[in-house]
N, C-alpha and C positions, 0 to 999 in steps of 0.2 A: 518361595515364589518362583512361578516358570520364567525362564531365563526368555528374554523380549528377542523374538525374533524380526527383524526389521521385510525380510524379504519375504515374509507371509502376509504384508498388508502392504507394500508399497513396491512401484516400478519407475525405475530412474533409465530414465532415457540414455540409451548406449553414448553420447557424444558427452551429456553431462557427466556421466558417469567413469567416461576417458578423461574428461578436464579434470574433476574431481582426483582421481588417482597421481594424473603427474598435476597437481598444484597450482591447474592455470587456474585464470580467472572465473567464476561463474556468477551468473544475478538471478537474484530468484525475483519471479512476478506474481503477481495474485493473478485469479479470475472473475472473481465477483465484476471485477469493473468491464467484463467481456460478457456476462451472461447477465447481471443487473445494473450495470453503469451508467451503457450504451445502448442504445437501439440498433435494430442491422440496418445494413452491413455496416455500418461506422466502427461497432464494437470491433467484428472479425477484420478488418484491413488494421483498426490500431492494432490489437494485438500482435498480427503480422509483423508490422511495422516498427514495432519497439525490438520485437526478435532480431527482424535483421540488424536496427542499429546497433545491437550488439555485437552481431557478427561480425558486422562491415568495423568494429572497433578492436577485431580479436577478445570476445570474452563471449562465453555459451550462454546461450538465454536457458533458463529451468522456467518457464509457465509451471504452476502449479494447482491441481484439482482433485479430485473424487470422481472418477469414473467407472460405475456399475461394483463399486465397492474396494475400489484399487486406488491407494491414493500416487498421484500419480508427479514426479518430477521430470518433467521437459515432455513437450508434449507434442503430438504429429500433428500434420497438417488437417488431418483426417477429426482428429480429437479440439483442433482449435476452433474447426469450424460447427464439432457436435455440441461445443460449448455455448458458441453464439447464437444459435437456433435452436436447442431445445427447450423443451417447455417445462422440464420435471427436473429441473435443476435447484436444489435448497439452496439460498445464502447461507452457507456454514459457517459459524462461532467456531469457539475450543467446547462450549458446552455441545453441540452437536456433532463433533466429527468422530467419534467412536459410534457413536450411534449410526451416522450415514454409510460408516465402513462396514459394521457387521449388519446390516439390513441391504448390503451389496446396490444402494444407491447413488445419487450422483448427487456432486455437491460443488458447489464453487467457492472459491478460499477469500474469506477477507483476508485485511492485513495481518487477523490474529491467527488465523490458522496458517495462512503463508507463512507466518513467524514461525510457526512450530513443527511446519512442514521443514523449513530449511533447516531450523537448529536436529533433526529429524537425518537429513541426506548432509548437515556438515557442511552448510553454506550461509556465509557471514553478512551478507549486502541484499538485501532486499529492494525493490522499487515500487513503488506506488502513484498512484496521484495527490489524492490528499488522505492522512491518516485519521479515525475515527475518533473521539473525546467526549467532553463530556455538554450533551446537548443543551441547548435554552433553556432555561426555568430546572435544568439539571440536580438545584441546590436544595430542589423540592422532589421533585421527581426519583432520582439519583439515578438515570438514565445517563450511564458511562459506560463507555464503549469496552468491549478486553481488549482492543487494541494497544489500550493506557499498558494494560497488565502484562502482557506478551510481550511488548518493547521493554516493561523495566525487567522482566524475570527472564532474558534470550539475550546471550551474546551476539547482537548482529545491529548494524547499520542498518538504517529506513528512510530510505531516500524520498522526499516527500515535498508538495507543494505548498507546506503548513497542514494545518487542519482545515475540513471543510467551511466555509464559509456559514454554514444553515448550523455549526456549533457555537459553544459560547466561549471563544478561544482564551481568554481571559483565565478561566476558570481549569481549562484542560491544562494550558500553563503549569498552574496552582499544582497540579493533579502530579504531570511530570516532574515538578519540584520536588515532591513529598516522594514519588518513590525512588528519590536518585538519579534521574535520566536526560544528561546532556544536550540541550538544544540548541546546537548548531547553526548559524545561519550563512551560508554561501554567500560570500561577497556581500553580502548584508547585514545591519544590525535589525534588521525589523523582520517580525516573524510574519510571514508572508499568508496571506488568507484565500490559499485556493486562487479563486478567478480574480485576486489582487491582488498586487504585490506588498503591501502593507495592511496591519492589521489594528494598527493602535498599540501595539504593543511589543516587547521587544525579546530577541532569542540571549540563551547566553555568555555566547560566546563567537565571534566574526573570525571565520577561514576562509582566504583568499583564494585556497586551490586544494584541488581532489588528495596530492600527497602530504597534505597538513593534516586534510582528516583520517587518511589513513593513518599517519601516523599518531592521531591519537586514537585510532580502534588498538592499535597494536599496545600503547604503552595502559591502556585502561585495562584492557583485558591482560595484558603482561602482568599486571601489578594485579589480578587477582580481583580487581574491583569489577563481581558480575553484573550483567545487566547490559541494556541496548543505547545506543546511540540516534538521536533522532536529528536528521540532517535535512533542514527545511533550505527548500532552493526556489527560488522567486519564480513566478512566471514573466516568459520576456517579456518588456515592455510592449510589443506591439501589438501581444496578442491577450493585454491585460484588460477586464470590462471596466466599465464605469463605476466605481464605490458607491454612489447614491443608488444608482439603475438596480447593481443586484442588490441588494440592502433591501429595497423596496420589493423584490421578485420573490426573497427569501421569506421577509415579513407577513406576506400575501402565502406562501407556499405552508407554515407553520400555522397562521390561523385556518386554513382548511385541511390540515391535519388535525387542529385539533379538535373541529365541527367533525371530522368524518371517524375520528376516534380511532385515527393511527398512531400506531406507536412500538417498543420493541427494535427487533429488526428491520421491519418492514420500513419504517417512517424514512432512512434517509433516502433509500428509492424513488420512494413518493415523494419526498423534497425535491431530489434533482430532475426527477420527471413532470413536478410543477414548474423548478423554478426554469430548465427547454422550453418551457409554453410560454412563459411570462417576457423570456428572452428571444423568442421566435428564433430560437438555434443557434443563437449566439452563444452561449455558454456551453454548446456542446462543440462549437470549434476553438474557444478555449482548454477547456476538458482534453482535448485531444493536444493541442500545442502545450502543455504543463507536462503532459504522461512525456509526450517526445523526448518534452530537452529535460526532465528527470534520470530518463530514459540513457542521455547523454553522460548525466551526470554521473550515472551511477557505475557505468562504463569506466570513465576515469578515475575514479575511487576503485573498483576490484581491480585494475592494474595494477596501480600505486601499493595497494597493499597485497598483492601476489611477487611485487619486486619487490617488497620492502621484506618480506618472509624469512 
């Protein structure tokens, strides 16, 4: 077999690429939630916005994407903003990103190819909003996300709001139980549901602070036991919606997907882009206050665990 050259398909931004060598901290982000998340400019300022808060914490932001066939780790100004505005951007899986590379197209990274971007450039902490699972009526369907699959088969953290609220958290649960994969709850026993901070249901395990769960990245992966860590962090109280309100926006948001006979990738798009109508934008300034203080979180975990090294 040809031996895998990494620098024939991928570009690591010079500053990542300095952290990387001397062992500072770095976080990797998806794009999807900048080219299908968000509407502009909301999408391009969050983006922006989480970069800095890294910065402003000492830890290099890695954005990560497919651009014109180049997958790309940390990204320019130039490149964040070709993301929030173009129109020929695929949501890329793990099933699509070979394909988006060698067809020299552009692609934006869920959480599953983020995963495989960073285990890819050698970077342990990912950040997100909410991670993907396995949808409504899923037990029929078997509509589950590879985000399930990427988290248990990568060594890395995923910092995360819970699962999306429009899944069937219960059951993604279930999912992460069977393949092994740790679910953390920040200062909390309750696994937090996107635009609320409780779900009904509970995480497995309560860490009070970022160098707790470092150090359990370091002693799980030390002891050989592969696979990812999922690190569900509440949304602040202030900026959490009403449980009945979105409940009822989601409900609404799923029966016209499934009159309009979406499904696939496409469907949570369409979810989030009903359930902004139904919330008259209120759940897109949630959205945006979840991504920050993850954003935060995530920042104090790659320290913790760049000191703890």
């Amino acid at each position: 077999m040809k031996q895998f050259d990494l620098k024939a398909y991928m570009d690591i931004a010079p500053e990542v690429a300095r952290a990387l060598e001397e062992d500072k901290p770095v976080v990797a982000l998806e794009s999807t939630i900048i080219s299908h998340g968000m509407p502009y400019p909301q999408n391009l300022e969050t983006a922006k916005r989480c970069e800095e808060i890294l910065r402003e914490a000492g830890v290099t932001p890695a954005t990560t994407a497919i651009i014109g066939g180049r997958i790309k780790v940390g990204l320019s100004e130039e490149e964040l903003a070709f993301m929030a505005t173009a129109k020929d951007v695929v949501k890329s899986s793990t099933r699509d990103y070979a394909h988006i590379v060698a067809a020299k197209a552009n692609g934006a990274t869920t959480v599953a190819t983020s995963i495989l971007t960073a285990k890819l450039a050698g970077i342990p902490i990912l950040v997100t909003g909410g991670i993907g699972g396995v949808h409504r009526g899923g037990a029929d369907s078997m509509d589950i996300s590879r985000d399930l699959e990427e988290i248990a088969d990568t060594d890395i953290a995923v910092v995360c709001a819970g699962c999306k609220s429009i899944l069937d958290i219960g059951l993604t649960l279930e999912y992460l139980e069977t393949k092994g994969v740790p679910v953390v709850g920040y200062q909390t026993e309750a696994m937090p549901a996107f635009y609320t901070r409780e779900s009904g249901h509970a995480v497995d395990f309560r860490y009070d602070s970022a160098e707790e769960i470092a150090a359990l990245m370091h002693t799980q992966w030390g002891l050989g036991l592969s696979g990812g860590i999922l690190v569900a962090n509440p949304i602040p109280e202030a900026d959490a919606m009403d449980a009945d309100r979105i409940e009822e926006a989601i409900q609404t948001a799923v029966a016209d997907a499934e009159d309009a006979g979406i499904h696939g990738k496409q469907i949570t798009p369409f979810l989030l882009s009903r359930v902004l109508e139904a919330t008259e934008g209120d759940s897109l300034a949630s959205n945006i206050a979840l991504v920050y203080n993850n954003t935060r979180l995530g920042a104090a975990i790659a320290k913790a665990y760049a000191a703890q090294a």
